[in-house]
KOLLOBA-778987 format. One record per atom (N, C-alpha, C, O): x, y, z. Coordinates in pm, whole numbers, plus 50000, padded with zeros to 5 digits. Last residue first. Layout:
// residues N
XYZ/...
***
This chain:
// residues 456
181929582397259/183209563097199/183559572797334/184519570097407/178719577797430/179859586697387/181109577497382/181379568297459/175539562897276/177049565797394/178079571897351/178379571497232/172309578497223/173969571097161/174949572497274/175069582297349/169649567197364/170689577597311/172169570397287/172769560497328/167179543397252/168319549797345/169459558497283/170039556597176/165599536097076/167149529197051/167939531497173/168959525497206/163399552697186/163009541497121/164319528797114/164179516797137/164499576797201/163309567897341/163309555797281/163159546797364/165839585496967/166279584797092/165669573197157/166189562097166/163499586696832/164219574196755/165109575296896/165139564396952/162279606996981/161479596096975/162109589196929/161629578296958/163599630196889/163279627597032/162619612097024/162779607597137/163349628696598/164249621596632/164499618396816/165179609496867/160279635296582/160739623496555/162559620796577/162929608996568/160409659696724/160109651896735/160449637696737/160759630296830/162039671096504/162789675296687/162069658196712/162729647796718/160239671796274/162049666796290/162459664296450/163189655196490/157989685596333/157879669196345/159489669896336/159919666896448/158559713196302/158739712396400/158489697396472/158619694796592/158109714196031/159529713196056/159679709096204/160669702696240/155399720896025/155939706695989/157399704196088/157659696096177/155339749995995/155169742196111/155909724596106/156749719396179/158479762495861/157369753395800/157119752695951/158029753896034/160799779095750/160879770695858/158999774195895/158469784495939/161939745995585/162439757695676/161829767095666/161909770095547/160359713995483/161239734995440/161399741395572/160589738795660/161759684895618/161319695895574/161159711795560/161809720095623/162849654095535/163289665695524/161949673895498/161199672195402/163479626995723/162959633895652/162989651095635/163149658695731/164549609995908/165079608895795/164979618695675/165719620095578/162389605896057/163139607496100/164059614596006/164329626296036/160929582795932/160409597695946/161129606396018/160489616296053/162259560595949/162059565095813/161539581195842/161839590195765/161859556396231/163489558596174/163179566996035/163719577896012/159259552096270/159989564496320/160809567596248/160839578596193/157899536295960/158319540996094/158959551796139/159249560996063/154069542095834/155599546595835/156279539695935/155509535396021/151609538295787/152639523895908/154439527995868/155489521495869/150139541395645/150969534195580/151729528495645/152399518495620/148449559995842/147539552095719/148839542995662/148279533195612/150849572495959/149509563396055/149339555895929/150029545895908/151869591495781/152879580495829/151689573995940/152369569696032/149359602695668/149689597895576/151269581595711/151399569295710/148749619095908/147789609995842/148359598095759/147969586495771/151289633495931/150899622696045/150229613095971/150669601695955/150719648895724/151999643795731/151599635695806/151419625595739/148549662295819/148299650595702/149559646595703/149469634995663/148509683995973/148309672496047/148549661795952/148799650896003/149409708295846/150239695195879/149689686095937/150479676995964/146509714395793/147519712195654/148629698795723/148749686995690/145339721996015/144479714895874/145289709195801/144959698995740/147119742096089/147379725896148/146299718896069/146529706896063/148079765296090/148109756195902/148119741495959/148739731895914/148689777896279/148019786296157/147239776296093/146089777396050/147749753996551/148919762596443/147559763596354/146449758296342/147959726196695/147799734996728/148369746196659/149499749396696/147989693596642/148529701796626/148009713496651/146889711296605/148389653296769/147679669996748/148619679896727/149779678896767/148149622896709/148719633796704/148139643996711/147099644196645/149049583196726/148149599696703/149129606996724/150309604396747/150609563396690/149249560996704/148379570196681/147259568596632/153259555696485/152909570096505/151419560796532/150989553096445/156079527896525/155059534296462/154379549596529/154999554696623/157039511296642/158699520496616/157309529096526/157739537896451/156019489796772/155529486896613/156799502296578/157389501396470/156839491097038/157209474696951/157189473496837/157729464696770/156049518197124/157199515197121/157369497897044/158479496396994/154249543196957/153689526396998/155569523996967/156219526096864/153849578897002/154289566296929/154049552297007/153629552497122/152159609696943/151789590997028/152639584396955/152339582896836/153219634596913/152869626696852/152469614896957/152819616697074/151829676196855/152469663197017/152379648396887/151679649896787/153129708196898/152449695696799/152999682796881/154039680296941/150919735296963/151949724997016/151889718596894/151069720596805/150669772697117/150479761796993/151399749797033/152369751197107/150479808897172/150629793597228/150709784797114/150829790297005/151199831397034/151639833197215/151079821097223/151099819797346/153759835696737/152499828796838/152709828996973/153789827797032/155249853696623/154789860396705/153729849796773/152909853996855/155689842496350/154279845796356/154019851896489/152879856196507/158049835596406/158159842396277/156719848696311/156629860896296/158199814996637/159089832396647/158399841496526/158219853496546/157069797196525/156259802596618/156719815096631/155989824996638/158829785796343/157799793396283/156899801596356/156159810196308/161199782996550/161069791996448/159799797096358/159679808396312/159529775196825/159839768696740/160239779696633/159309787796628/157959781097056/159679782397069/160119781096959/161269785496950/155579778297006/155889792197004/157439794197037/158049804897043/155169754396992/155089756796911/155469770496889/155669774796776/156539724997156/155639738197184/156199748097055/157389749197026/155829692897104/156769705897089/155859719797126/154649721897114/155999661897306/155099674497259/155879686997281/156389691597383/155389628197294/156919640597297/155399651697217/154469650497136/153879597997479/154079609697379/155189621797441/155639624197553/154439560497418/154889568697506/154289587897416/154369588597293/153139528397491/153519542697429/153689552997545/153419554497664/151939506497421/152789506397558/153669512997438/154399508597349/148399496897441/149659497197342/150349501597461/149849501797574/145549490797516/147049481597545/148089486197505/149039478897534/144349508697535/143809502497439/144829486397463/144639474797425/144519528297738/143829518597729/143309508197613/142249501897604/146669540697567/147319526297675/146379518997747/146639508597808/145319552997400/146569542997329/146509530797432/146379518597416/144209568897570/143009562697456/144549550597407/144259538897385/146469584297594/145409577697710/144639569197667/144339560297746/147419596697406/148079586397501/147389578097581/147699567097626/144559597997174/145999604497247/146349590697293/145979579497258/144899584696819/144359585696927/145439591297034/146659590897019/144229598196467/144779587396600/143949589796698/142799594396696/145069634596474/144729625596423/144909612896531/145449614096641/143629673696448/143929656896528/143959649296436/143339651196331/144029703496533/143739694296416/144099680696503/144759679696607/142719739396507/143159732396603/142979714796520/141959712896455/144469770896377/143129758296367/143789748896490/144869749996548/144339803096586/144669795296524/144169779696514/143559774796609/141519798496473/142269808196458/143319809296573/143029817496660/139209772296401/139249787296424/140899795496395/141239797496279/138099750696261/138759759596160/139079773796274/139169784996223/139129716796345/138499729996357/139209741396321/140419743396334/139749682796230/140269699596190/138729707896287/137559703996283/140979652296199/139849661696277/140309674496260/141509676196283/141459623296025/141959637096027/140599644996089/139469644196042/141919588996066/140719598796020/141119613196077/141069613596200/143269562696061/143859577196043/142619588895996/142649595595893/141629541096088/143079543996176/143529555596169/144199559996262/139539528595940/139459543596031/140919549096112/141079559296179/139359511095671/140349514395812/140029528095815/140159536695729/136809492595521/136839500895573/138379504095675/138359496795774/137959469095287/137179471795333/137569483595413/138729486995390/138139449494950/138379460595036/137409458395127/136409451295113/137809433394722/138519429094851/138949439194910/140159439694932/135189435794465/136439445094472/137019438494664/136099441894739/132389434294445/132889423494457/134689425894497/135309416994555/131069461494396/131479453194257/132259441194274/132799435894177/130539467694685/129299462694584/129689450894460/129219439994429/133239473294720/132489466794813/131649458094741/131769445894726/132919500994556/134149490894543/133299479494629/132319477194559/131129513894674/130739512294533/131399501794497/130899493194425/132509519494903/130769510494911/130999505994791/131109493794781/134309534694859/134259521994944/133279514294897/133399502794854/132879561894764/133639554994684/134089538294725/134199529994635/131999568794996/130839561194905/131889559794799/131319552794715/133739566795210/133069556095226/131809556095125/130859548295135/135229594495141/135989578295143/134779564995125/134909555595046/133019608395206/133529610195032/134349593095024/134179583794945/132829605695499/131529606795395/132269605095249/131629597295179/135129618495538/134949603595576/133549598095482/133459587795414/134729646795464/135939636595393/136159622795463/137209616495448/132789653695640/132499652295490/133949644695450/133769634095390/132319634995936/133249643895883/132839641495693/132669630695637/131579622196191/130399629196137/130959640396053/130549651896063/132589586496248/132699601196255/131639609996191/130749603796133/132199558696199/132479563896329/132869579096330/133519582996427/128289564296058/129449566296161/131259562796069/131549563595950/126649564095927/127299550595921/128179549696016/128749539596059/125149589395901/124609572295957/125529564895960/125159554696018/127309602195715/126809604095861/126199589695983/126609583896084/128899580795522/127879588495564/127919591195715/128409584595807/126369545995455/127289551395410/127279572995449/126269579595425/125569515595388/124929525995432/126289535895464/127279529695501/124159490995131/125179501795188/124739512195245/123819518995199/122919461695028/122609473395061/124209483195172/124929478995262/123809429994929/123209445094825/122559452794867/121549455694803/123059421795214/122979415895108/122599428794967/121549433994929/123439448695464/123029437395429/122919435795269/122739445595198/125199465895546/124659465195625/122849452495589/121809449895650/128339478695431/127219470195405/126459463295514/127069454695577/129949498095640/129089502795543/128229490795457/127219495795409/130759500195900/131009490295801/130629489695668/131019480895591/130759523696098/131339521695980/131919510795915/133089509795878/129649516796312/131029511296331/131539513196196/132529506996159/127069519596462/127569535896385/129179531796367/130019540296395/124589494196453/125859500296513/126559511696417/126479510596295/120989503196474/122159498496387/123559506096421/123769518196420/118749502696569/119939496896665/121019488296523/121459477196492/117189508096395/116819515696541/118099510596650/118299513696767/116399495696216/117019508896130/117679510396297/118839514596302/117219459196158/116489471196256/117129484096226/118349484296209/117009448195789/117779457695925/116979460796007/115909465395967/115899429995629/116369423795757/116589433895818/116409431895939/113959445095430/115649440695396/116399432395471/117399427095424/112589460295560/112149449695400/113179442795380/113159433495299/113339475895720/113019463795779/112609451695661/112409439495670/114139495795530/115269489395623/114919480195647/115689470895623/112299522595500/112399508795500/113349498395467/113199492595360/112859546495604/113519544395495/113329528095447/114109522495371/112389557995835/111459558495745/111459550895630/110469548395561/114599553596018/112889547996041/112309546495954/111599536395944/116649570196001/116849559795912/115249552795945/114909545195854/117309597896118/116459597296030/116069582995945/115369583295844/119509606896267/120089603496121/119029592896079/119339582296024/120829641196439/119949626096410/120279622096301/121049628096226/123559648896679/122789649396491/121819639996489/122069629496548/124679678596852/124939665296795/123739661496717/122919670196688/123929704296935/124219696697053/123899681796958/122959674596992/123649730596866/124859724496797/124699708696927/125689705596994/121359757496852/121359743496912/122329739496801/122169742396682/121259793696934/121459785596862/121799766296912/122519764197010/118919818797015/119559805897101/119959796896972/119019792696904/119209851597060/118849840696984/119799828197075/120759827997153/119219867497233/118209872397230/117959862597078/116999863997002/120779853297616/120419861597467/119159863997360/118049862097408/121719848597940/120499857497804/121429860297683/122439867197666/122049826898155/122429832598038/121189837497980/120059832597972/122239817698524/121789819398407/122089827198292/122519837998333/122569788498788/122859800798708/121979804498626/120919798298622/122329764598844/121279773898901/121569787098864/120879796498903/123549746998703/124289748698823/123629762198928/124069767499030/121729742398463/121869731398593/122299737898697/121639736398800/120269773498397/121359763398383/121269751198498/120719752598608/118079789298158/118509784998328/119529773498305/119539765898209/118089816497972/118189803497974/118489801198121/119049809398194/115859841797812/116669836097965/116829821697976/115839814497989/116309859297563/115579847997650/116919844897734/118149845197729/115399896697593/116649887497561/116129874597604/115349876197697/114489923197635/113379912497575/114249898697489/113989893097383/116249939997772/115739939697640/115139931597568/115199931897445/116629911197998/116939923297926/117119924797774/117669917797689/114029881497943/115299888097980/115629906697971/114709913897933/112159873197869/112089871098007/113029880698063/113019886398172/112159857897610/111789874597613/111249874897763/110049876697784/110849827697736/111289837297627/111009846297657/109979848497720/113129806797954/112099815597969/112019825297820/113089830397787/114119774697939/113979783097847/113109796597922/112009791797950/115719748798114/114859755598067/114639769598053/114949776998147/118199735898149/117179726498194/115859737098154/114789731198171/121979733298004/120659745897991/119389737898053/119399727997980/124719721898194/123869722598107/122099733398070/121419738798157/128189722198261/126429725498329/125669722698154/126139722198041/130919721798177/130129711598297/128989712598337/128569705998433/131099757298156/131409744198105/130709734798219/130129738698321/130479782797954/129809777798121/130049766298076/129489762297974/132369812497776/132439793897842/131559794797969/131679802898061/131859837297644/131409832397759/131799821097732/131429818597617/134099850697413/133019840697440/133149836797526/134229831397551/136289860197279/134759870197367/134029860497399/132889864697417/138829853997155/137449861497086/136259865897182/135429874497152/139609844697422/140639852497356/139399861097262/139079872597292/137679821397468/137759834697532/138599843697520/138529852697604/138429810397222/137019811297233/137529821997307/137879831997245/141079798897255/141009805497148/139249816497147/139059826997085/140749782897526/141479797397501/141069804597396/140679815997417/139749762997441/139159771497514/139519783597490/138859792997446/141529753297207/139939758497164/139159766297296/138209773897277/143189744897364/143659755797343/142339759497259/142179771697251/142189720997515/142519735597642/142689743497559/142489754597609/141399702597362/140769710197391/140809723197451/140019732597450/144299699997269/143849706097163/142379710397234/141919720897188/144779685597520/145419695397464/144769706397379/144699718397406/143319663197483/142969671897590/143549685897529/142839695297496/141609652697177/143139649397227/142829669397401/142339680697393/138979648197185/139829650697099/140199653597198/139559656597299/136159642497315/136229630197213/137939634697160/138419625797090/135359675497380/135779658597487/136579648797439/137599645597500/134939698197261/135649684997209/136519676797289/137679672897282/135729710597586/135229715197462/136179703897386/137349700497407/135419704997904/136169704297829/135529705897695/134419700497701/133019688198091/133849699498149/134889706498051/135439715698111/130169693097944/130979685897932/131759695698031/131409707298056/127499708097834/127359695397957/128699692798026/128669690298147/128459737697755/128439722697717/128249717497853/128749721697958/127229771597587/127239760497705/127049748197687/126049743797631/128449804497513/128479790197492/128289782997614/128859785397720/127409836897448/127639824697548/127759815797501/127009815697403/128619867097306/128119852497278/128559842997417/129659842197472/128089897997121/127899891397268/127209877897305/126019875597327/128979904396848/128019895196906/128119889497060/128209877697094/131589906796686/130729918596789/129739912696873/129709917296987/132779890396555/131809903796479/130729910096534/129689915296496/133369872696693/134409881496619/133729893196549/134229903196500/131589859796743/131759865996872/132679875296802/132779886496852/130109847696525/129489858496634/130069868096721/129639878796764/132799829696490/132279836296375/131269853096455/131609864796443/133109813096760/134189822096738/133219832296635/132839842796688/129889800996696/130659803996839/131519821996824/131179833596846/130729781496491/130239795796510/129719798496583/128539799596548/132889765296640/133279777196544/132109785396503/132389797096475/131119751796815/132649760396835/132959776096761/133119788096788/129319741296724/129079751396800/130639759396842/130929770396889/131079722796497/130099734396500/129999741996576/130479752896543/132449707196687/132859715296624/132179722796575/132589734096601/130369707397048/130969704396943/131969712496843/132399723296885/129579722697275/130379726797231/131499718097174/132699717797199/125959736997294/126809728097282/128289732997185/128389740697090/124029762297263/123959751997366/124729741897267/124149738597163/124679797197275/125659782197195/124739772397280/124759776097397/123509829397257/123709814297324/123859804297230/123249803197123/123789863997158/123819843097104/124059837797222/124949842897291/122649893197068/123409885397161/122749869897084/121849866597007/121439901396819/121859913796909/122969904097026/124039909197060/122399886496543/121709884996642/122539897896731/123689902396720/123079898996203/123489894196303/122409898696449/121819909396465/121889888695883/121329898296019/122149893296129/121899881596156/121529868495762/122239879895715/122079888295787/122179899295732/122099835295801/121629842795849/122269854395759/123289852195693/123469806195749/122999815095686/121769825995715/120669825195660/124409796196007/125289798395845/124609800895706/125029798495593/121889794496146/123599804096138/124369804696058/125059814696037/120149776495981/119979790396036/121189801696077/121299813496046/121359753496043/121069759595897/120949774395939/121849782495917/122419744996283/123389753096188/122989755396029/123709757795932/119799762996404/120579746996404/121599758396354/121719770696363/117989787396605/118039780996545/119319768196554/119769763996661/114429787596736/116109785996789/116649779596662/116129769796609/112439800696869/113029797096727/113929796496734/114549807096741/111199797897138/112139811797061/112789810696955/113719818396932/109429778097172/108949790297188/110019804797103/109739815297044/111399755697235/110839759897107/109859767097071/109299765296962/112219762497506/113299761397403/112789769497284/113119780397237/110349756097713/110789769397673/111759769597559/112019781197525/112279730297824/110969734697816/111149751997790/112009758797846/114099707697602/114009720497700/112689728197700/112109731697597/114289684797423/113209690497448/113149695997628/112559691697727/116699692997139/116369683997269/115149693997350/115059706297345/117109680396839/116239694196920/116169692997065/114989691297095/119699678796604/118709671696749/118379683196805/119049693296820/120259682896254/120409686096405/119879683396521/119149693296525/120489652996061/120059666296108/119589670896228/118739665396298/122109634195796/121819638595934/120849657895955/120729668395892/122289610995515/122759626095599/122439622095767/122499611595831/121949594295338/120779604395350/121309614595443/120819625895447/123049571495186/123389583995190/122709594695258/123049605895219/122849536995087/121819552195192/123019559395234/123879554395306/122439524194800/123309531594890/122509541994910/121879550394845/121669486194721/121189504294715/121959509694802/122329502394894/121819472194382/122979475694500/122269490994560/122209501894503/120719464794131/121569452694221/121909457194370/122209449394460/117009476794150/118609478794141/119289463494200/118799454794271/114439492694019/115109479094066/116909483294050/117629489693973/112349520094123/113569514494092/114099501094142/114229497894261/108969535394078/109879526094153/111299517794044/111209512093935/107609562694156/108239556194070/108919546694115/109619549794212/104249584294205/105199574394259/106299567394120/105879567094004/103419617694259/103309603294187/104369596094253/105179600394335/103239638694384/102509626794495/102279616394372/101329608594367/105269659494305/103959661094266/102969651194336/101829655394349/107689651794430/106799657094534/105359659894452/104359662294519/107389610094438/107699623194401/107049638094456/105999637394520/108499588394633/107319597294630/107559605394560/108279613094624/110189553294504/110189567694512/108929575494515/108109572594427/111579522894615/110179534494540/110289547394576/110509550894692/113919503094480/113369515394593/111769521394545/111209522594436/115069469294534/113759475994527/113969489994590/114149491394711/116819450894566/117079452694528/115579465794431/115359468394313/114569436194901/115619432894845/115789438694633/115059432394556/111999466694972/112629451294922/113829449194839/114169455994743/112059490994901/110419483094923/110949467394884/110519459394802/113059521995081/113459510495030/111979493395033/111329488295124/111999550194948/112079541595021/112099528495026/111159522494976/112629584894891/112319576694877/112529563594977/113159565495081/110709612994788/111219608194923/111669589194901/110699581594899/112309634794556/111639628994596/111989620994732/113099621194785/114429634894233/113939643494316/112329636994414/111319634794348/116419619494051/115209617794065/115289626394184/116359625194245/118759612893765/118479624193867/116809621593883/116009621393789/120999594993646/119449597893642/119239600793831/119409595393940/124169601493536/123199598693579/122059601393586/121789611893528/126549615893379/125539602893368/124269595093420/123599586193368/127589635993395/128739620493435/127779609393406/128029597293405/125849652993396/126719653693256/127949639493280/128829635193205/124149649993604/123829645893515/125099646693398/125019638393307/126179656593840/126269645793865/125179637293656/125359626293604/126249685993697/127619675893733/127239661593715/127649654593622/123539697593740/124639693493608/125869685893590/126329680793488/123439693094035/122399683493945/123579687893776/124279679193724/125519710794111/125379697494169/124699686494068/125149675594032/124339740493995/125889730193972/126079716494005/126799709893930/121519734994121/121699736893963/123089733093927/123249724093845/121139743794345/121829735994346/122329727194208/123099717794193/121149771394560/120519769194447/121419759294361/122399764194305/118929778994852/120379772494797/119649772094653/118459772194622/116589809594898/116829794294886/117969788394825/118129793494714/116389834294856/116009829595003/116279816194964/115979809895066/119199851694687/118219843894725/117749836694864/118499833894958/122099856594700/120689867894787/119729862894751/118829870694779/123289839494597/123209848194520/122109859494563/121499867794495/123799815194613/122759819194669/122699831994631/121519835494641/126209799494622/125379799794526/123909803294522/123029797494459/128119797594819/127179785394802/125869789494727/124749784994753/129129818294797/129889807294791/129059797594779/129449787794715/127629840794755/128209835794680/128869825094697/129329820894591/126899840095065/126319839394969/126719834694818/126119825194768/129499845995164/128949837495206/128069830395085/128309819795027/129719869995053/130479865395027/130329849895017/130709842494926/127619886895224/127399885195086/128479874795029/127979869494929/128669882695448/127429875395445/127319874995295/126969864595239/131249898395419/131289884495499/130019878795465/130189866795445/129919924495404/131009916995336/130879901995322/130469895695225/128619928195634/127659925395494/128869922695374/128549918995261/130649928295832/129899915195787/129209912695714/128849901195688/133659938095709/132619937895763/131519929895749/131429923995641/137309938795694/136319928395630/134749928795752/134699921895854/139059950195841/139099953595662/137449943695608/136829943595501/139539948596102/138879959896060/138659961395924/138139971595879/141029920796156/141919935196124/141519945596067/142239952895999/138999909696207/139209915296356/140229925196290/140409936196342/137739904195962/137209914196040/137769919896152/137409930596202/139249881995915/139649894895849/138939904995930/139589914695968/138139865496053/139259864396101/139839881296027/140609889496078/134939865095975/135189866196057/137159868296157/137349871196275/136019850595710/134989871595741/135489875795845/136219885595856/136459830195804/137649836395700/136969848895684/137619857995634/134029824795875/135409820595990/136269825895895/137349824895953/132449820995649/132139831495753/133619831295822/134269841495800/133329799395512/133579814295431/133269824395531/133709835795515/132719774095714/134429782195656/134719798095622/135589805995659/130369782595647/131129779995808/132489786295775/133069796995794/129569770395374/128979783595447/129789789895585/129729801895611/130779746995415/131019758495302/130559771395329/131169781895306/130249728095592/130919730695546/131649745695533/132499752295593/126849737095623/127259735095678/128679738595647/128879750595660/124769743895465/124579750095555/125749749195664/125809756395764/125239735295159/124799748595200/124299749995306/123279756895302/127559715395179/127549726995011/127149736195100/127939744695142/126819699395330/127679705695361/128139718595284/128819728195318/123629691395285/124229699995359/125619709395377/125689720995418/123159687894936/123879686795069/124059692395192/124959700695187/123479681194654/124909684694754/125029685794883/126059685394951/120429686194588/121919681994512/122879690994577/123069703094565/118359691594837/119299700094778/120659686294703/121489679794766/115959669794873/115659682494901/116489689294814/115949694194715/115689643894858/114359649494899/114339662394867/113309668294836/116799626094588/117599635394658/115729639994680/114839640094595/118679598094407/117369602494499/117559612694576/118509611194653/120079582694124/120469590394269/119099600594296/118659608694215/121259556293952/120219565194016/120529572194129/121209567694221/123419543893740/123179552893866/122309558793824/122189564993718/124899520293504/123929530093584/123289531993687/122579523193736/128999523293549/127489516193619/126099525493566/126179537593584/131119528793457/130509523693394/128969520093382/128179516793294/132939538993694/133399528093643/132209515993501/132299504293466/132209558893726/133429560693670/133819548893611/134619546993519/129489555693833/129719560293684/131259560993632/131519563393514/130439552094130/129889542794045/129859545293835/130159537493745/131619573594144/132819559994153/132239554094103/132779547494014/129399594194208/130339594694105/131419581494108/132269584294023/128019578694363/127409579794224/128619585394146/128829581694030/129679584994588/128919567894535/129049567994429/129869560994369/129699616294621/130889603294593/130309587194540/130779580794446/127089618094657/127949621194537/128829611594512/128879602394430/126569609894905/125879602594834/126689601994641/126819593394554/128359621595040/128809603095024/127889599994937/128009589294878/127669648195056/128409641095005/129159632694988/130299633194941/124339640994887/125309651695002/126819641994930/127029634594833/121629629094829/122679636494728/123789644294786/124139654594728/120279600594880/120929609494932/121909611694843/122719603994790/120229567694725/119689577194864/120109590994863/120739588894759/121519553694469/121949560794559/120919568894635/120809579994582/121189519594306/120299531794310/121099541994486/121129536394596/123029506294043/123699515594182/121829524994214/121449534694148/122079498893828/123629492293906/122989495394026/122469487094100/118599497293742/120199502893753/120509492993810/119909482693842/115879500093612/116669491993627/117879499493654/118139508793577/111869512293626/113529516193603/114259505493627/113529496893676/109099499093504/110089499993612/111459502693554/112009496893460/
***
């Protein structure tokens, strides 16, 4: 029997992060991987998404075509026109830091116990002080009749396809289905999208949803909002297109159906119950120890389904494990969609504030009055803040802009430290920067807050 510190689940990337905090600090690490060192986000998700949505934004100025864009793709995640990821950088990394690399299914067989299937069908089993489940997520199939007759694909299948579909249906209008959504529709693809919801990214600040609408039907994309798809006809349609039926008795054709409609996270198998956990009603509150020398960490762990919440919480865990007086704050978790212009959040809006109790108020700049908006010619964009009038503090924020991935972290950073107004107020930035357009802000807000000055 093997012995480690740290045996790690899952090679994506909380599982990385674990294993790498854990070796930084000395530990031996095991790390268990069924399928790809790195991950979904390395190769179907992330990385693949981005490099298309940057094809896809050059393409509309005619310079960048899509066997451009797909081969490019390719190279980014190391595929090299192979039919399979190739994850050979992942496994040399995490082995040249130290660790023992096992390939296989594995499963937890008791307090400080994993066993591992290998795929030859031998078995190996690991004792450890501390195990971290990392294992991910993967896409929900929901069972539309007619659905799985037309191979529909997830977001493995769209972010890496090399053939563009003659027409697309979206069923859902998460951040995924969003953006490749935009990616199809920018490169010609006659694309529907359809959410249950009346609003695209429900869960994020209203604002920032109205302008992801826009941004979608500015690129070509059907919106059927508030309905949902109830069943499938295949090759029913024109030109042998499938016919989706909608709640509202409508209907959409295309001639691929892609599914973005939120994630499973697979924890049944993993024996959990050797340990005390019900896998089946474990809260998604991101606490990440979820019993006596075990971490769960990650997609599963919740409260978000973001790779840079995944990277925070297996470096967390590892700290957690070694006895270290930390624990989890979600207060400032950064939301980005990559379209064009990005759309970014942090916090919570106004509404989410004052049911919470706080007794706030929000100031929202419009972004196309603003000098950087003049410079770029923007025809919309905002940046709004939430302040909490007793704490003189920032609750949330959205931004709407070229580079709102980028400024939203100014917010991140005065949320995560409990800046105050006055101090952010105070602050200086380049000319003439989206950022610049937090100054108006924050001093509109040291106003609301002190009251305007009287005239001697």
């Amino acid at each position: 029997m093997d012995r480690f510190d740290f045996v790690v689940i899952g090679a994506g990337a909380a599982g990385e992060a674990a294993a790498q905090a854990a070796l930084e600090r000395g530990k031996r690490v095991a790390v268990v991987e069924r399928e790809l060192f790195g991950g979904s986000c390395s190769f179907w998700a992330c990385i693949p998404s981005k490099s298309l949505l940057h094809g896809a934004a050059e393409h509309r100025c005619g310079t960048y075509p899509w066997q451009r864009a797909s081969d490019r793709r390719d190279y980014m995640i190391n595929r090299e026109r192979r039919d399979w990821p190739d994850d050979t950088g992942h496994v040399h990394t995490l082995e040249e830091a130290g660790a023992t690399l096992v390939r296989g299914e594995a499963r937890i067989a008791g307090p400080g116990m994993v066993e591992v299937r290998r795929p030859d069908g031998s078995a190996q089993r690991l004792e450890t002080a501390a195990v971290v489940v990392a294992t991910g997520s993967q896409s929900k199939m929901p069972p539309i009749p007619g659905l799985a007759e037309t191979g529909p694909w997830t977001n493995r299948e769209a972010t890496s396809t090399r053939e563009l579909p003659r027409s697309l249906v979206v069923l859902g209008g998460g951040a995924s289905g969003v953006e490749l959504a935009s990616v199809f529709a920018r490169f010609g693809v006659e694309t529907a999208l359809i959410h249950s919801h009346d609003r695209l990214l429900e869960r994020d600040h209203a604002r920032n949803s109205e302008a992801i609408q826009r941004i979608l039907r500015d690129d070509g994309v059907e919106l059927r909002l508030g309905i949902r798809a109830t069943r499938v006809r295949p090759r029913a349609g024109d030109r042998d297109a499938h016919v989706v039926e909608l709640s509202d008795g409508g209907v959409v054709e295309g001639h691929q159906i892609m599914v973005a409609l939120g994630r499973s996270f697979g924890l049944e198998d993993l024996g959990l119950e050797s340990v005390g956990v019900d896998s089946k009603n474990l809260p998604r509150d991101g606490r990440l120890r979820i019993a006596d020398g075990v971490f769960l960490i990650g997609d599963p762990a919740g409260p978000e389904l973001f790779t840079h919440v995944s990277h925070y919480q297996g470096g967390l865990a590892v700290r957690m494990a070694l006895g270290e007086d930390v624990s989890p704050d979600y207060r400032a978790i950064p939301r980005a969609v990559y379209l064009e212009p990005e759309v970014a959040s942090v916090g919570v809006d106004l509404g989410q504030a004052r049911s919470a109790g706080a007794n706030a108020f929000e100031l929202v700049a419009d972004l196309a009055t603003t000098a950087r908006g003049y410079a770029l010619e923007a025809a919309f964009g905002h940046l709004a803040i939430v302040v909490d009038r007793p704490s003189e503090t920032i609750l949330g924020a959205s931004v709407v802009a070229p580079d709102a991935s980028a400024a939203i972290h100014e917010v991140v950073l005065a949320i995560q430290a409990r800046i105050p107004i006055p101090t952010l107020a105070g602050m200086l930035h380049a000319f003439p920067s989206t950022s610049r357009a937090f100054d108006g802000l924050y001093a509109d807000a040291l106003k609301q807050l002190r009251g305007a000055a009287q005239p001697a």
